[in-house]
PyMOL Python script that loads the backbone (N, CA, C, O; Angstrom):
from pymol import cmd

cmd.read_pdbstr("""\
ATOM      1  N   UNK A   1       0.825  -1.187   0.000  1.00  0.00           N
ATOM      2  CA  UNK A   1       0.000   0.000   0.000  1.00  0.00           C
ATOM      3  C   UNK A   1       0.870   1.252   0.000  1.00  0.00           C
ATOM      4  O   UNK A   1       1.889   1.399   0.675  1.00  0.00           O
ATOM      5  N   UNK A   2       0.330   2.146  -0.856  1.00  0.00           N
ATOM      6  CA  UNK A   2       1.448   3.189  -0.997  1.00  0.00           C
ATOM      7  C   UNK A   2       0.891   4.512   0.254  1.00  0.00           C
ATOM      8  O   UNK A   2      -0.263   4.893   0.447  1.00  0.00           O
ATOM      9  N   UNK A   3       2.129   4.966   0.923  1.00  0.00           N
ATOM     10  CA  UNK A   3       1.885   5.932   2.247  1.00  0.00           C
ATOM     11  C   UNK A   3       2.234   6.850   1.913  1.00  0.00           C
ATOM     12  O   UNK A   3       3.201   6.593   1.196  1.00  0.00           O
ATOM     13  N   UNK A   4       2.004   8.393   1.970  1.00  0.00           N
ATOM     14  CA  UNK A   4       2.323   9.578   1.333  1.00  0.00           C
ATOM     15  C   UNK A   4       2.662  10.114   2.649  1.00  0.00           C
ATOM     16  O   UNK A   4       1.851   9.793   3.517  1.00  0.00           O
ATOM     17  N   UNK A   5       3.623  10.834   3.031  1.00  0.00           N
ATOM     18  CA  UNK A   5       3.821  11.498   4.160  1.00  0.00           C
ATOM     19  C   UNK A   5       5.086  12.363   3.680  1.00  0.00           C
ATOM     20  O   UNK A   5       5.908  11.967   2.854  1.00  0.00           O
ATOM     21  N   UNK A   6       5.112  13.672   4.364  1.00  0.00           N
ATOM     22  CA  UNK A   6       6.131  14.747   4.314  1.00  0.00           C
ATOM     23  C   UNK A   6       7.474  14.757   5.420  1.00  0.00           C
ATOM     24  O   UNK A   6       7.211  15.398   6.437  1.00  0.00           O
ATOM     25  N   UNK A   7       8.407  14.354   5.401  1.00  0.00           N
ATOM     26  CA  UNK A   7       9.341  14.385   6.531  1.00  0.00           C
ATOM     27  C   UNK A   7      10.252  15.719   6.285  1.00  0.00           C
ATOM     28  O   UNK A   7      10.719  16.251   5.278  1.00  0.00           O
ATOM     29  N   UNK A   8      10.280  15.978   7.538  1.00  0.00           N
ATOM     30  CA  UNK A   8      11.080  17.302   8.668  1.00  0.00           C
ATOM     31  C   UNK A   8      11.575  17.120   8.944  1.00  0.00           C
ATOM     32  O   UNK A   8      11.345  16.130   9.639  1.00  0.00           O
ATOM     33  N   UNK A   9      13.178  17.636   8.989  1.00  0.00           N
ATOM     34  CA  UNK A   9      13.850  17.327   9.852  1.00  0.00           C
ATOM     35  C   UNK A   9      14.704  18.721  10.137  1.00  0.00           C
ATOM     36  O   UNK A   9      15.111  19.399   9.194  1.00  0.00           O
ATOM     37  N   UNK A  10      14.944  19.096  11.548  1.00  0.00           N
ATOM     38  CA  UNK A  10      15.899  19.939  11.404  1.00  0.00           C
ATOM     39  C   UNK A  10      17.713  19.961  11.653  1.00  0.00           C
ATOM     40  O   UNK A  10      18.159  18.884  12.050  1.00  0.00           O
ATOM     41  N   UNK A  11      18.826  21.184  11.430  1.00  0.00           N
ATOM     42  CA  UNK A  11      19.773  20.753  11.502  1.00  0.00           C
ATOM     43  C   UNK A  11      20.550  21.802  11.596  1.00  0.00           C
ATOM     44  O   UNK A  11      20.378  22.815  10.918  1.00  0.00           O
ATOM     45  N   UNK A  12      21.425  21.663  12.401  1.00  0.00           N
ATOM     46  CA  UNK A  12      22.508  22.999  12.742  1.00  0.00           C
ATOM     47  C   UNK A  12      23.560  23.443  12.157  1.00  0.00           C
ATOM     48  O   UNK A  12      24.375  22.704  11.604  1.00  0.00           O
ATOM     49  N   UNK A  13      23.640  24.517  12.209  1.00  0.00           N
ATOM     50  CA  UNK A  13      24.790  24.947  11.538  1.00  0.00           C
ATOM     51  C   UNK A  13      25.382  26.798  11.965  1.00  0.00           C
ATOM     52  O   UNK A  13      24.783  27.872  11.998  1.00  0.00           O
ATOM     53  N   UNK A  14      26.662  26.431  12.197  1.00  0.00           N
ATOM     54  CA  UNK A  14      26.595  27.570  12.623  1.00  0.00           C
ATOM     55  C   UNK A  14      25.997  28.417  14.357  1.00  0.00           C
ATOM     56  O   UNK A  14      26.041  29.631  14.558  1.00  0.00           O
ATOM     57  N   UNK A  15      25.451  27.285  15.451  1.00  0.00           N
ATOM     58  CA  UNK A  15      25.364  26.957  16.387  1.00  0.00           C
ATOM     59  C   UNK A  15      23.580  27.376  16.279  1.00  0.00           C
ATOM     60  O   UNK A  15      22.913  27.577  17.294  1.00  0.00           O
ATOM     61  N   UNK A  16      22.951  27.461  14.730  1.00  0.00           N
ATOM     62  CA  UNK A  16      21.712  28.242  14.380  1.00  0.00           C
ATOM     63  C   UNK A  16      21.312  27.172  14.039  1.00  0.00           C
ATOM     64  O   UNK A  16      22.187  26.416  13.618  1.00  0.00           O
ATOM     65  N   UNK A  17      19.802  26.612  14.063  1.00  0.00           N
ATOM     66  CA  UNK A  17      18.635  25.470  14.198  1.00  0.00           C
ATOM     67  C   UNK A  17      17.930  26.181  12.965  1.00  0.00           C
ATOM     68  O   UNK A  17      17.406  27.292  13.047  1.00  0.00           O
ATOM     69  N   UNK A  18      17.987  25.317  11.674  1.00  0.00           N
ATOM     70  CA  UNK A  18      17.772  25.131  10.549  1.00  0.00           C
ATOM     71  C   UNK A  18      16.488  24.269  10.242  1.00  0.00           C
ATOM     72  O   UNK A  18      16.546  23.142  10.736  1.00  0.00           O
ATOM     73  N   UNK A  19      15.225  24.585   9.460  1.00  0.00           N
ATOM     74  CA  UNK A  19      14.222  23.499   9.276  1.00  0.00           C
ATOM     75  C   UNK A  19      14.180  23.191   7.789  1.00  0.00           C
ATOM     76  O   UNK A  19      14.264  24.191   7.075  1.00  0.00           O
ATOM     77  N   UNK A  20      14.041  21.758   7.030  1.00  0.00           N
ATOM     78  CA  UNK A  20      13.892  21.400   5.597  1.00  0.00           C
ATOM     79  C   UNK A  20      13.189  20.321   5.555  1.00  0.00           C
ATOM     80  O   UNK A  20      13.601  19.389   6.246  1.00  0.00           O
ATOM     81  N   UNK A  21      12.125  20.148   4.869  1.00  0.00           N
ATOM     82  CA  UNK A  21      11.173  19.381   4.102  1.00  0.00           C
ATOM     83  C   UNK A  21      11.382  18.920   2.691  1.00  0.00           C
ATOM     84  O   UNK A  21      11.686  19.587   1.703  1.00  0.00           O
ATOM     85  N   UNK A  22      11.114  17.417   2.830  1.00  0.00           N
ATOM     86  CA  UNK A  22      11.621  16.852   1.911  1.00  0.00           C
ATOM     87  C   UNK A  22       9.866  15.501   1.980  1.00  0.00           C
ATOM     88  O   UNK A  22       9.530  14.835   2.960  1.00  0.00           O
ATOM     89  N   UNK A  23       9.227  15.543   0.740  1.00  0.00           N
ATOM     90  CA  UNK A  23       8.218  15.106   0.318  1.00  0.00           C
ATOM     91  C   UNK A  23       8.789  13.645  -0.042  1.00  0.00           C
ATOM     92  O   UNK A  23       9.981  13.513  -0.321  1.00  0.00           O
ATOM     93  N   UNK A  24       7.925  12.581  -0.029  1.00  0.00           N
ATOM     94  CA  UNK A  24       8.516  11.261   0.310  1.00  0.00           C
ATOM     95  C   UNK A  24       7.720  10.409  -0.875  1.00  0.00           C
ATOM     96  O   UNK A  24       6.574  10.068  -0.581  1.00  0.00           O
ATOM     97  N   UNK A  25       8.152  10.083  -2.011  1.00  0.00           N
ATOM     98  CA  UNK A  25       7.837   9.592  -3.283  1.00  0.00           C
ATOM     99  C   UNK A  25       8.329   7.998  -3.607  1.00  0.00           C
ATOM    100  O   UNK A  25       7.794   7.226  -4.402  1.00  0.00           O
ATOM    101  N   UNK A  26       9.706   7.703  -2.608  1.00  0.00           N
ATOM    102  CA  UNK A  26      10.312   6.321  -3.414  1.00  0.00           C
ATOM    103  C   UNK A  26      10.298   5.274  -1.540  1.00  0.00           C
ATOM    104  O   UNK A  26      10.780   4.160  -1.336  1.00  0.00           O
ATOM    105  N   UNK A  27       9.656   6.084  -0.643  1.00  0.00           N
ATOM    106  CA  UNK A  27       9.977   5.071   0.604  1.00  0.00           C
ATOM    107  C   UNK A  27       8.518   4.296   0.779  1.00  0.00           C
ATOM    108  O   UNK A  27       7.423   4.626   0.325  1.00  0.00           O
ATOM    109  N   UNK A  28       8.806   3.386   1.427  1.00  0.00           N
ATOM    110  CA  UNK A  28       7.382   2.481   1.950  1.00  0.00           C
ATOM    111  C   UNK A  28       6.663   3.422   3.070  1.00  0.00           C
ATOM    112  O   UNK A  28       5.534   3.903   2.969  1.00  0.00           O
ATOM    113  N   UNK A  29       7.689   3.598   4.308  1.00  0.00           N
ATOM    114  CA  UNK A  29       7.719   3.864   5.441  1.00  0.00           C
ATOM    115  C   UNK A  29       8.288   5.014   5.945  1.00  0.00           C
ATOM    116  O   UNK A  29       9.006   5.512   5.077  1.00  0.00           O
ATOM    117  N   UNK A  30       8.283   5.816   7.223  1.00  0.00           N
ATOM    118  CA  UNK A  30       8.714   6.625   7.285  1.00  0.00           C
ATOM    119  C   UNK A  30      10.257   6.608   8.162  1.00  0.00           C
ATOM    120  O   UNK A  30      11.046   7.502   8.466  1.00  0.00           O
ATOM    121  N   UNK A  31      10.233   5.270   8.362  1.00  0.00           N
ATOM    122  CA  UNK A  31      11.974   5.157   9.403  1.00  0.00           C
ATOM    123  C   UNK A  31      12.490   5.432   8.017  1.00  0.00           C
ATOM    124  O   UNK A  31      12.962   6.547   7.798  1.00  0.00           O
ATOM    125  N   UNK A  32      12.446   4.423   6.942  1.00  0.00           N
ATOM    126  CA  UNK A  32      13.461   4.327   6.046  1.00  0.00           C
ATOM    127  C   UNK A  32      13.390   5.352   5.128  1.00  0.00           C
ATOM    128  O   UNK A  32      14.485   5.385   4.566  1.00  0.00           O
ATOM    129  N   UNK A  33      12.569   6.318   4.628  1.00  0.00           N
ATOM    130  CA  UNK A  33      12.734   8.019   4.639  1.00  0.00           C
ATOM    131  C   UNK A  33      13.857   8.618   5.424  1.00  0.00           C
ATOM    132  O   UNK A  33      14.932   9.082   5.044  1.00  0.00           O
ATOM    133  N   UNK A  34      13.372   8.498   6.536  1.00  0.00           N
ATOM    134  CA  UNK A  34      14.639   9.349   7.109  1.00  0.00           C
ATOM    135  C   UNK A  34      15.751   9.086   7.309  1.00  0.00           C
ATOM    136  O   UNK A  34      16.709   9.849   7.187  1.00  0.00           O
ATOM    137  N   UNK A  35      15.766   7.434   7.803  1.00  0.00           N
ATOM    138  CA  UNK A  35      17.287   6.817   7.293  1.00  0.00           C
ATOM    139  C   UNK A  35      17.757   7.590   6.075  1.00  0.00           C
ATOM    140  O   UNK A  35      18.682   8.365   6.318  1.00  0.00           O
ATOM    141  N   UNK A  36      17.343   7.556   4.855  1.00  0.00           N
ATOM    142  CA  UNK A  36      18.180   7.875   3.583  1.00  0.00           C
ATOM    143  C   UNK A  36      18.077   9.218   3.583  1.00  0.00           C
ATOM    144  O   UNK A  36      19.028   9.708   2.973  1.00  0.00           O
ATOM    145  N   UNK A  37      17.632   9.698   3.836  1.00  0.00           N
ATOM    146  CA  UNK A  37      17.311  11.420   3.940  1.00  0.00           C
ATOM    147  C   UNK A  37      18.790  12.211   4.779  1.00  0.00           C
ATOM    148  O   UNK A  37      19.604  13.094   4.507  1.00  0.00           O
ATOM    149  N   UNK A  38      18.513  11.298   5.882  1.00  0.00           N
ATOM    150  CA  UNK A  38      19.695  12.145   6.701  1.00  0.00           C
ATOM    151  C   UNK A  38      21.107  11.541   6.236  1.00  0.00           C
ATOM    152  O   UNK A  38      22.138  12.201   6.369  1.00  0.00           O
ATOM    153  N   UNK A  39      21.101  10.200   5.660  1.00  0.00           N
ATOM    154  CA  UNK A  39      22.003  10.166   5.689  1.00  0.00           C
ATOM    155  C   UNK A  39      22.929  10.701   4.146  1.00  0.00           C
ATOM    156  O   UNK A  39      24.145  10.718   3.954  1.00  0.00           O
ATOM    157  N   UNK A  40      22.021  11.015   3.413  1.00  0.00           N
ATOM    158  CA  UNK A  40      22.304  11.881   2.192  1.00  0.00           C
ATOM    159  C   UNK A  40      22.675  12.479   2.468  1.00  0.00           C
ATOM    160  O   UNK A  40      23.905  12.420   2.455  1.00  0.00           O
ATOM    161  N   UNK A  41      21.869  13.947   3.130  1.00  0.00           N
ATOM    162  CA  UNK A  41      21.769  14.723   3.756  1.00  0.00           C
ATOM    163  C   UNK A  41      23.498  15.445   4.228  1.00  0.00           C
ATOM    164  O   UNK A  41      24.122  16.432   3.838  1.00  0.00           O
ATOM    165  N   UNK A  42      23.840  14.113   5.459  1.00  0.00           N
ATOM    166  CA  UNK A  42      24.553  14.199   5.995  1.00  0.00           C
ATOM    167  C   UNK A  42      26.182  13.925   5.301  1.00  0.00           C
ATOM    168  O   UNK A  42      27.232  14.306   5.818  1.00  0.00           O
ATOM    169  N   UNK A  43      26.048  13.188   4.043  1.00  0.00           N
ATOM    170  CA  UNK A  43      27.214  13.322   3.197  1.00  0.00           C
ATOM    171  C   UNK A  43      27.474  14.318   2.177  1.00  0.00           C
ATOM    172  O   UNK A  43      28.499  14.729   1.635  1.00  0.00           O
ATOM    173  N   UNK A  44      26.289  14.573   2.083  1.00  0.00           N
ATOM    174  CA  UNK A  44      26.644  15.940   1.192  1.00  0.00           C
ATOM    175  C   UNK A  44      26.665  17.408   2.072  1.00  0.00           C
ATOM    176  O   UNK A  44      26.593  18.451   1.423  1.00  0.00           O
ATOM    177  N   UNK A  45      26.768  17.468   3.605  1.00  0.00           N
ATOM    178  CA  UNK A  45      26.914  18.658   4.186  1.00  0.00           C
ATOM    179  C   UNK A  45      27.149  18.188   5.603  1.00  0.00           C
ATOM    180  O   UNK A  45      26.322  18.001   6.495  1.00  0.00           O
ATOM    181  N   UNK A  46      28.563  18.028   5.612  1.00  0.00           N
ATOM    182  CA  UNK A  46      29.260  17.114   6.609  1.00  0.00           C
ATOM    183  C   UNK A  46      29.752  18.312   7.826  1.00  0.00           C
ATOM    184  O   UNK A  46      30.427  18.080   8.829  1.00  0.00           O
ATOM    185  N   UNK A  47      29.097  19.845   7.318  1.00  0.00           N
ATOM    186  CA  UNK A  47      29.359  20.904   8.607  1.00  0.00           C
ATOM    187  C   UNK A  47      28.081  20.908   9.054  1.00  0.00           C
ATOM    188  O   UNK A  47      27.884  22.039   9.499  1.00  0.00           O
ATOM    189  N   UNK A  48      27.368  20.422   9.141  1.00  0.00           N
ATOM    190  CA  UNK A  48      26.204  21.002   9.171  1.00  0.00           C
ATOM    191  C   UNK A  48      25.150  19.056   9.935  1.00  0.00           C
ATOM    192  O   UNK A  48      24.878  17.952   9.465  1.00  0.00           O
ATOM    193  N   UNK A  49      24.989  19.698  11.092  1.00  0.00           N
ATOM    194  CA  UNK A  49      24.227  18.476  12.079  1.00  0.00           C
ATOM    195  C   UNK A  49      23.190  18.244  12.349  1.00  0.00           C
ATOM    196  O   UNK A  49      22.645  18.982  13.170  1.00  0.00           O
ATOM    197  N   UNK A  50      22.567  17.292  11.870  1.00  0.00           N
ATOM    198  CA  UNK A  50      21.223  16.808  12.100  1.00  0.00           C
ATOM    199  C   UNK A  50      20.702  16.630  13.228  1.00  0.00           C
ATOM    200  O   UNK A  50      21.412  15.882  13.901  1.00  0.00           O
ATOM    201  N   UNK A  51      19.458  17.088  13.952  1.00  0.00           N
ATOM    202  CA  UNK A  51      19.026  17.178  15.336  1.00  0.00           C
ATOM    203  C   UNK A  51      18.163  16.344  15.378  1.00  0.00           C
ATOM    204  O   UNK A  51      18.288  15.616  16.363  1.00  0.00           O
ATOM    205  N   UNK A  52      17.051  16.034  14.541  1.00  0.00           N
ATOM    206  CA  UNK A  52      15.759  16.079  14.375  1.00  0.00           C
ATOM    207  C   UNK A  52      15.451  15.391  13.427  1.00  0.00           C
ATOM    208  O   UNK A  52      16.172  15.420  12.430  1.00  0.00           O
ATOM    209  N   UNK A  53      14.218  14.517  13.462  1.00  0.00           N
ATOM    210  CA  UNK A  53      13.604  14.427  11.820  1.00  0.00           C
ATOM    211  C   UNK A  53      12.299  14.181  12.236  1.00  0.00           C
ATOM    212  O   UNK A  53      12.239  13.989  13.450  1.00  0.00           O
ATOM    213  N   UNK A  54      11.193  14.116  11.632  1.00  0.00           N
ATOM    214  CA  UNK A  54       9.749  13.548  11.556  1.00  0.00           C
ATOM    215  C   UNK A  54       8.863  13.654  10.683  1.00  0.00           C
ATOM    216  O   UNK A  54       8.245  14.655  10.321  1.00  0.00           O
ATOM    217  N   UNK A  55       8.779  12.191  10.209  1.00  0.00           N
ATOM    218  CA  UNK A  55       6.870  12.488   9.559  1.00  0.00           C
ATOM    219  C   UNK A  55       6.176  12.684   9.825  1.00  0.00           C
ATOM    220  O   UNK A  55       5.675  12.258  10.865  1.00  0.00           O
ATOM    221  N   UNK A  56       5.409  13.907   8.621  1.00  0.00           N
ATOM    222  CA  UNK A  56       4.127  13.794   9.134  1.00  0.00           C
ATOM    223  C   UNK A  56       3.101  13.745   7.965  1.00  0.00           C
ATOM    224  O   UNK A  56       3.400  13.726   6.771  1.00  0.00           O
ATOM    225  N   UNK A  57       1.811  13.729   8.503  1.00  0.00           N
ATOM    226  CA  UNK A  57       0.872  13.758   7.498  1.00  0.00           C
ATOM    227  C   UNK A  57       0.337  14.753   6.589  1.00  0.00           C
ATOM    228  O   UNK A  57      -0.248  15.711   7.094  1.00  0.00           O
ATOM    229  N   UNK A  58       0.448  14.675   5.290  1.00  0.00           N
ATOM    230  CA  UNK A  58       0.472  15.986   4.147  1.00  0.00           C
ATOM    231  C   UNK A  58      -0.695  16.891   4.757  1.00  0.00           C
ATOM    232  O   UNK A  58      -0.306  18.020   5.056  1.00  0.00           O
ATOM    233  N   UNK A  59      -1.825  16.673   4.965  1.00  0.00           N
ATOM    234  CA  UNK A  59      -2.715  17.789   5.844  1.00  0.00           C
ATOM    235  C   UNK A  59      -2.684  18.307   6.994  1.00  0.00           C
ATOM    236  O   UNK A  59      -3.494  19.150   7.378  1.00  0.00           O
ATOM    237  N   UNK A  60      -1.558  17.767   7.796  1.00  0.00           N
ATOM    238  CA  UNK A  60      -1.316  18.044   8.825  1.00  0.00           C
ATOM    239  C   UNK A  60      -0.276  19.163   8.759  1.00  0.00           C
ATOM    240  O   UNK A  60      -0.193  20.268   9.294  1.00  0.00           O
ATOM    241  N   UNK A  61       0.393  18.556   8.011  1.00  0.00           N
ATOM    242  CA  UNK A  61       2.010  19.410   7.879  1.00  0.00           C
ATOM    243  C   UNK A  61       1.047  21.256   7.269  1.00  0.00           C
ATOM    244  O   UNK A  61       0.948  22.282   7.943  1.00  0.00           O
ATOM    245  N   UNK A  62       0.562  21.021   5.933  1.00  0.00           N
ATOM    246  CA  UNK A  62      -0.156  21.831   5.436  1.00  0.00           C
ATOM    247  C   UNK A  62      -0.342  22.897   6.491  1.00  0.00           C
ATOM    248  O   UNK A  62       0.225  23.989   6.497  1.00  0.00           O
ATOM    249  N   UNK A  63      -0.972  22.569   7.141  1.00  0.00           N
ATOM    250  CA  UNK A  63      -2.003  23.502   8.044  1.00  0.00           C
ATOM    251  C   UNK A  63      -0.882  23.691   9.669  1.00  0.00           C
ATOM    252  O   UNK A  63      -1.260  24.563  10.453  1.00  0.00           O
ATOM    253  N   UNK A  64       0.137  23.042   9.978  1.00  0.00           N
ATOM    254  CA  UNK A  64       1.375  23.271  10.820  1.00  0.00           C
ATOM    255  C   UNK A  64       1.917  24.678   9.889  1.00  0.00           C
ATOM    256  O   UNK A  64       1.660  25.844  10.189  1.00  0.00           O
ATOM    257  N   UNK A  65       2.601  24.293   8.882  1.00  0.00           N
ATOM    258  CA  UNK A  65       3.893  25.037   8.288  1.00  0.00           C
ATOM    259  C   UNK A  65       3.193  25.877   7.201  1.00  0.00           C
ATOM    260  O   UNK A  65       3.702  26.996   7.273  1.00  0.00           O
ATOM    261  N   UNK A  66       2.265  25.856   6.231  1.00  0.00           N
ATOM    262  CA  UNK A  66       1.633  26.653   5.776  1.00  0.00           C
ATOM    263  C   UNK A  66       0.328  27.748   6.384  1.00  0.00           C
ATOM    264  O   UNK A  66       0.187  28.965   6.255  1.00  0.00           O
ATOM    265  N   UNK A  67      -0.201  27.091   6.825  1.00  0.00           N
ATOM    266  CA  UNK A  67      -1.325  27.993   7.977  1.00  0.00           C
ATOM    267  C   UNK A  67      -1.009  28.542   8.638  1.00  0.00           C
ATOM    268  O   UNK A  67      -1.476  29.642   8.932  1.00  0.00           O
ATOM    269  N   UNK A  68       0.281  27.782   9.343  1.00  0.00           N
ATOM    270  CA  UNK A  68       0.673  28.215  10.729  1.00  0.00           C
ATOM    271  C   UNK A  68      -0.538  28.316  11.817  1.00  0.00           C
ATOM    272  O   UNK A  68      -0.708  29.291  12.550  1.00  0.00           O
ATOM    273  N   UNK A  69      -1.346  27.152  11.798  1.00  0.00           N
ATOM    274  CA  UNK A  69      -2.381  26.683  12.789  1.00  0.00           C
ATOM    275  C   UNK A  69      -1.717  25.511  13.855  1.00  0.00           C
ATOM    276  O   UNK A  69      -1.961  24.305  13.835  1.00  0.00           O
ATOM    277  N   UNK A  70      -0.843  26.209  14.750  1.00  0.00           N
ATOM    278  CA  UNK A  70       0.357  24.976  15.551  1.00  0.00           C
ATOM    279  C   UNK A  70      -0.712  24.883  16.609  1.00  0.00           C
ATOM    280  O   UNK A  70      -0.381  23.865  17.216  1.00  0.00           O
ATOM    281  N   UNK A  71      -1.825  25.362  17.199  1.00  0.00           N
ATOM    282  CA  UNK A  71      -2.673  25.621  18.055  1.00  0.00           C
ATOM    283  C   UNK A  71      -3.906  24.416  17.997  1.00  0.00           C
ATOM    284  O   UNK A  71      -4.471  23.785  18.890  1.00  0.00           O
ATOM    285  N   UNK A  72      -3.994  24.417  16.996  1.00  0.00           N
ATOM    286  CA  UNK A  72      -5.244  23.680  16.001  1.00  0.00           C
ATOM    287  C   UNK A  72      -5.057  22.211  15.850  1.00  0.00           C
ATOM    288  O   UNK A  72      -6.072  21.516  15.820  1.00  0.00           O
ATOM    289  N   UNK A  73      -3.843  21.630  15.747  1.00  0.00           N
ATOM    290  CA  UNK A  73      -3.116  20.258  15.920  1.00  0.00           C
ATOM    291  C   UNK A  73      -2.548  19.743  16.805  1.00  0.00           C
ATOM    292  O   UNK A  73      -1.707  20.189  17.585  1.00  0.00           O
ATOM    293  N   UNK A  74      -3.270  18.189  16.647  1.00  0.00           N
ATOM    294  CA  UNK A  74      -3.040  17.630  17.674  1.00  0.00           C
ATOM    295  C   UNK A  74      -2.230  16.253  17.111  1.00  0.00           C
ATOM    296  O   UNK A  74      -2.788  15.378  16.449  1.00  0.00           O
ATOM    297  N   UNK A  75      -0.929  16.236  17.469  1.00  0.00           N
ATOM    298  CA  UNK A  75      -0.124  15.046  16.806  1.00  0.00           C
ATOM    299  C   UNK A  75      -0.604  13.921  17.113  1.00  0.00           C
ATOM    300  O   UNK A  75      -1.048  13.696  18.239  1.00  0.00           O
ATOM    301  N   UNK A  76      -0.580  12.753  15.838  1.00  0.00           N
ATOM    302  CA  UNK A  76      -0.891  11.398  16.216  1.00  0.00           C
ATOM    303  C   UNK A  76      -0.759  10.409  17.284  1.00  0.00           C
ATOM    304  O   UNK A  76      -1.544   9.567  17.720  1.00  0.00           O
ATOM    305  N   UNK A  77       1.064  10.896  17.752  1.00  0.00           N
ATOM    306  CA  UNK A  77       2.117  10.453  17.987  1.00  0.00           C
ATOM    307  C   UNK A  77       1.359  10.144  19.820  1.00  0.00           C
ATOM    308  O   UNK A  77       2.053   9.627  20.695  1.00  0.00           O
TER     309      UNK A  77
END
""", "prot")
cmd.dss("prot")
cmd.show_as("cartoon", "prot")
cmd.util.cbc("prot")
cmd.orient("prot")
């Protein structure tokens, strides 16, 4: 069954907390998203440190990071 979800993750640099979204097209799941994500991620910008990551759900995220309705949501988790 195919799962559509948006993963977040953030990452430092510069002693400054960085956020990037990356839309999830070739994973089953969301561990193994972020497995390959960060660890891309992390070879192609080897100054720069990963804190963070998480999926979430495309209407959820939507209305988090586009709306900016952080009030309004209530995580699955």
């Amino acid at each position: 069954m195919f799962n559509f979800f948006i993963v977040t993750f953030w990452f430092e640099l510069n002693n400054k907390l960085y956020m990037k979204h990356f839309s999830n097209f070739k994973h089953k799941n969301c561990e193994t998203a972020i497995t390959k994500i960060v660890k891309d991620f992390e070879k192609k910008n080897p100054n720069k440190t990963v804190k963070a990551a998480k999926c979430n759900d495309p209407i959820i995220w939507f209305k988090k990071y586009k709306l900016n309705k952080w009030e309004q949501i209530k995580d699955k988790e």
